[in-house]
N, C-alpha and C positions, 0 to 999 in steps of 0.2 A: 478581509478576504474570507470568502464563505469555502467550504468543502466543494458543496455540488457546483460550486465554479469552475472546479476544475475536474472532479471524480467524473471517469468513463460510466457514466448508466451501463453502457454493455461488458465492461469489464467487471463484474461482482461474480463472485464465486463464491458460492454459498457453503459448497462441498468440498474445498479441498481435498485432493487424491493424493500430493507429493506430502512425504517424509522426509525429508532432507530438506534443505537448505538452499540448493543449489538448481534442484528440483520446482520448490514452491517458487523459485524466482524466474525459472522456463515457465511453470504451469501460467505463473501471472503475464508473462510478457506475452504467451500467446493469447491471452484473454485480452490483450490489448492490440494485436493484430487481429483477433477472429473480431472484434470490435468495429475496426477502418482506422483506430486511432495511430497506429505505424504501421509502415510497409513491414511486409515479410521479410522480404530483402536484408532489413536490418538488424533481423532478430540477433543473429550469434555479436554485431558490437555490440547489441543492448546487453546479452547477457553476458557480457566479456567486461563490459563496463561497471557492473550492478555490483557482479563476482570481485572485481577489481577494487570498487568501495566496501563492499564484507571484509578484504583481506587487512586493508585498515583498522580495523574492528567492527566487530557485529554493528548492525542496525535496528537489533531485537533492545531495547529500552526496559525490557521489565513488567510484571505486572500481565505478562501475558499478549505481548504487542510489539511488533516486529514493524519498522517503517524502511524496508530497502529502498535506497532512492540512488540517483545517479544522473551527472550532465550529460547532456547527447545530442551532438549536431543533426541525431537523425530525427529529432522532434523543433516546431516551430513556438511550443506554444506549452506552456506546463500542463501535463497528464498525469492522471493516477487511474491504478485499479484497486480494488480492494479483494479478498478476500478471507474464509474463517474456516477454519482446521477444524473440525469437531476431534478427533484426536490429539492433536497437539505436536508440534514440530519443534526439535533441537535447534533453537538458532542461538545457538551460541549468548544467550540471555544475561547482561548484569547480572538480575538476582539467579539465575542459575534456573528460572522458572521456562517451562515449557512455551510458544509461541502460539496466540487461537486467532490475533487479530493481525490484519497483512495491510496494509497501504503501501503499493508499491507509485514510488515518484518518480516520474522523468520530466525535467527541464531543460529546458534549452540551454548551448555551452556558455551563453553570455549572462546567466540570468541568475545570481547571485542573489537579490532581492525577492525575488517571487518564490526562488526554490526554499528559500530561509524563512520565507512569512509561511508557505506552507505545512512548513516541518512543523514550528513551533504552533500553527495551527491546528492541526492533528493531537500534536501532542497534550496540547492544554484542554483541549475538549478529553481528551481520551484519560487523563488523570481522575475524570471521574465514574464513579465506582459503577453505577447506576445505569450510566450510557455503554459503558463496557460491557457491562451485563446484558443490556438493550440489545446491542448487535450479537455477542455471542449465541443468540436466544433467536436470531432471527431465521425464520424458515425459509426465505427465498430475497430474491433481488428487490423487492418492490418493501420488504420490509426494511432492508438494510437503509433504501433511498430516502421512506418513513423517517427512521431513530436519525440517518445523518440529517437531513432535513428540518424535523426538529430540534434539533442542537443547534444548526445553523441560527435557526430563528432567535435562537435563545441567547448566545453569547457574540460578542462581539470582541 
């Protein structure tokens, strides 16, 4: 399973504007409506949904890396958007560290298999140091598509 199989190209946010938590998780989901990747319609159960997996515990993993993800009958097909804080966002962090990298996930409610190869997709790319730095560093969407792109190619 590659990233840009499933990452929205219109969903990257280069600039995060929210500080919060709750915030960066509306900013990202409308990055994925201004997209076509969901209706409007469905924004407030996505973020009701997303909100609902946070209170479980954070999705911020550490290291600077934040994966909110959530099932949702209102997607067909597993979506991501990405985004990077150049400030840095409280998300409630394992190591207590600040948040710069965002992949937000949504899967379909049946789809336990693809949401789970995704996570740990993300995640094992993202344990390295170099590619984390790549994206933090990137100046707009075509870069971010770049560094994820090349990963892709790289690990399997």
């Amino acid at each position: 399973m590659q990233i840009m199989d499933f990452l929205s190209k219109k969903a990257i946010l280069t600039d995060l504007k929210s500080s919060k938590k709750e915030d960066v998780i509306k900013e990202m989901v409308d990055a994925l409506i201004n997209s076509g990747d969901i209706e409007k319609r469905n924004r407030t159960k996505l973020i009701d949904g997303l909100m609902a997996r946070e209170s479980l515990g954070s999705t911020a993993i550490g290291q600077g890396i934040a994966i909110p993800h959530a099932k949702s009958d209102c997607v067909d097909k597993l979506i991501a958007g990405f985004a990077l804080s150049k400030k840095g966002v409280d998300f409630d962090s394992l190591d207590g560290e600040l948040a710069y990298i965002f992949f937000l996930l949504i899967a379909p409610q049946d789809s336990a298999g693809p949401h789970l190869k995704a996570l740990a997709r993300i995640s094992r790319l993202l344990k390295d140091k170099y590619f984390r730095d790549t994206l933090r560093s990137a100046a707009d969407e075509k870069a971010v598509i770049k560094a994820i792109s090349l990963e892709d190619e790289k690990k399997f």
